[in-house]
N, C-alpha and C positions, 0 to 999 in steps of 0.2 A: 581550525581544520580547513583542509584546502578544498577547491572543486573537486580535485584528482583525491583525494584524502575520503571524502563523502562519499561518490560515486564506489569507490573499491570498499568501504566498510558495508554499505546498502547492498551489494552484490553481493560479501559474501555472508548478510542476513538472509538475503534471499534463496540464495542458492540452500543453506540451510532449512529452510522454509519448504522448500520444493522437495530438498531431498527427506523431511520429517513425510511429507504425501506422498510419495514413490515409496517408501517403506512401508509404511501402513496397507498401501495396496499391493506390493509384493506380499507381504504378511498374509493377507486374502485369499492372493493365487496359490501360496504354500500352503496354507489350511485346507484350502478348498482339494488341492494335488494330493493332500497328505503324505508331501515331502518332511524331510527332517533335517535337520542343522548336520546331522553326522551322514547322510547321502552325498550333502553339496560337498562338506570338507573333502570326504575321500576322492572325489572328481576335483578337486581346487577349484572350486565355482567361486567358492567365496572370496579368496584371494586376486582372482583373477577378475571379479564383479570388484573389489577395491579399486583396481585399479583403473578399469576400465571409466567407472562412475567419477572420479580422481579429473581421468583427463578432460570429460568431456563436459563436465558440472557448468563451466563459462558458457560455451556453449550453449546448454540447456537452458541457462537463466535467462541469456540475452534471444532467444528464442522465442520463449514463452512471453517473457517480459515486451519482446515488440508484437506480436501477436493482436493484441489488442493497443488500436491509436490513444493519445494521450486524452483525448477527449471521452472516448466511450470508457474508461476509467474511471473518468470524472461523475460522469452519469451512473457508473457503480456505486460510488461512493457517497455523493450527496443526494441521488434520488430522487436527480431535476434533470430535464432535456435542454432547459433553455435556462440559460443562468447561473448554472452548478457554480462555481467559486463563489468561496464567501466575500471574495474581492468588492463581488455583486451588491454586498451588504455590508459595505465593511462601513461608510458612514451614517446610515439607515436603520440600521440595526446593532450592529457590532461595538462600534465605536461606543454608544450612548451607555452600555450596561458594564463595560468595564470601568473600575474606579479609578486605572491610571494614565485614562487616555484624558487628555482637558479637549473637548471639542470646543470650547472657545480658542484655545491656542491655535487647532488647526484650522479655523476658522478665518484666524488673523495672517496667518501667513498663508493659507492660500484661498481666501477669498470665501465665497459660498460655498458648502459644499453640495457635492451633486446629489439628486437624487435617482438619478436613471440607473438604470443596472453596469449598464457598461461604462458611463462616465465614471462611474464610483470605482469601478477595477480601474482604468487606467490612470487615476486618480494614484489610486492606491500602490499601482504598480510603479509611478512614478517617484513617488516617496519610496516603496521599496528600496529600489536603484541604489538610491542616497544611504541607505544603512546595510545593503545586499551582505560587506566583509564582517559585518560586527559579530561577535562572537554567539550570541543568543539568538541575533538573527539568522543565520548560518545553520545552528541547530534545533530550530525551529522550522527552516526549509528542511533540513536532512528528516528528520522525523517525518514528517507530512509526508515526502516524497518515498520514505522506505514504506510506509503503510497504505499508502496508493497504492503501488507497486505489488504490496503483497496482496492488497486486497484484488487486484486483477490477477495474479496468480490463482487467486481462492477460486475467483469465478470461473477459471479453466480447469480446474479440478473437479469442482462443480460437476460443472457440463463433461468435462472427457473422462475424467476416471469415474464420475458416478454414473454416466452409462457406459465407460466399458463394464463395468461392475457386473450389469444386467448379464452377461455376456461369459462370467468365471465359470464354468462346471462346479456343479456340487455347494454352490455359495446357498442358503436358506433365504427365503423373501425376508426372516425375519432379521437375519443380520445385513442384508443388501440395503432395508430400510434406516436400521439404524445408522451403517454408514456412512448412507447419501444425508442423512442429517446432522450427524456430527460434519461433512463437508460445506450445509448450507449453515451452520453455526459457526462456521470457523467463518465463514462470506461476512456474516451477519458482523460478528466479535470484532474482524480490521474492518468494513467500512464505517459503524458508528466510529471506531476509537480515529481511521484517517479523518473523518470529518470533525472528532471534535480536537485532534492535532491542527487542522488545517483552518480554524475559527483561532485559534491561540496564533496560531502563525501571524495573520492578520492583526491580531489585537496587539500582539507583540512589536511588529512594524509598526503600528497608530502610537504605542505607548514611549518607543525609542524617538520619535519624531517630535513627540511631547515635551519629553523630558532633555530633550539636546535646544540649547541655547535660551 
C-alpha cells in the first residue's frame, strides 16, 4: 500500500465515521421536530441532502480532522501531556515484554539503549526509517494513524454535537444523557483501541529490526 493508497483509504474510513455521527444526530433533530421520511421525500430533501453531503464529505473530514494539531490527539489518546508516544517507551518498557523483539540484538547493533523518554523515540524513530516501506510496517502505521484520527473526530463530537444536543427542542434530559454517553464511549472505545494499535506499531518496528539480518 502506497502513502497516496493509505491516506485515501483513512479518509474515506473517516469520512464514514463522521458521517455514522451527523446521522445519529439528524435522527435527534427529526425525532425531536417530529418530521417524517414521507415530508422530506415529497420536498426532495432527501435527494438533494445525498447530494449535497456527496460533495462536500472531503471537505468535512479534512476540516474536522485539522481542527485539532497532531499533538493534542496524542494527549486524547494515550492520556499523557508529556511523553504520549509509546516511542517514549519503546525500549523501557515495550521492547522487554514482547517475545519477538531480542533486546540483546538491538543492543548490539546500536549500542546501549536509551533510557530517556525522548532518546528512546528518536531512537526508535530512526530504526523506523529503515523499515518505513515494509508491508506490516506500513499497516501498522495505517491502523494507528486512522484510529488517532478517529479518536480526535470522537472528541469533537463530544464536545460540539453533545452540546448542540443541549440546544434540540423537544429532545428529554433522558435521551440527551444517554446520547452524550454513547458519544463519550465511542471517545473511550478508539483512544484505548488507537493506543493499543499504536504500542503494536512500535513493537512491530523493534520485531522487524530483530529479525532482519
Amino acid at each position: 500500500m502506497t502513502p497516496g493508497s493509505l491516506k485515501a483509504y483513512n479518509t474515506a474510513v473517516l469520512w464514514a465515521m463522521a458521517a455514522a455521527n451527523a446521522l445519529v444526530f439528524w435522527s435527534l433533530i427529526l425525532a425531536s421536530a417530529r418530521l417524517t421520511e414521507r415530508f422530506l421525500s415529497a420536498h426532495g430533501m432527501i435527494s438533494w441532502s445525498h447530494v449535497l453531503v456527496a460533495g462536500i464529505a472531503p471537505l468535512v473530514v479534512a476540516v474536522l480532522n485539522g481542527l485539532l494539531p497532531t499533538r493534542l490527539k496524542e494527549v486524547f489518546v494515550f492520556w499523557r501531556i508529556s511523553h504520549a508516544l509509546p516511542g517514549n517507551r519503546a525500549f523501557s518498557e515495550l521492547a522487554p515484554r514482547d517475545s519477538r523483539v531480542s533486546v540483546d540484538r538491538l543492543r548490539a547493533r546500536h549500542g546501549a539503549l536509551p533510557e530517556d523518554p525522548l532518546a528512546q523515540n528518536q531512537l526508535w524513530y530512526r530504526i523506523y526509517k529503515t523499515h518505513a516501506s515494509k508491508p506490516g510496517i506500513m499497516n501498522s502505521h495505517r491502523t494507528y494513524l486512522l484510529t488517532r484520527d478517529a479518536t480526535g473526530i470522537s472528541v469533537l463530537a463530544l464536545a460540539l454535537l453533545g452540546t448542540t444536543s443541549l440546544f434540540v427542542g423537544g429532545l428529554s434530559v433522558r435521551l440527551h444523557l444517554i446520547y452524550v454517553c454513547t458519544l463519550g464511549l465511542q471517545y473511550l472505545l478508539l483512544s484505548v483501541s488507537a493506543r493499543n494499535y499504536a504500542r503494536r506499531f512500535v513493537v512491530n518496528v523493534l520485531a522487524e529490526e530483530s529479525a532482519t539480518g
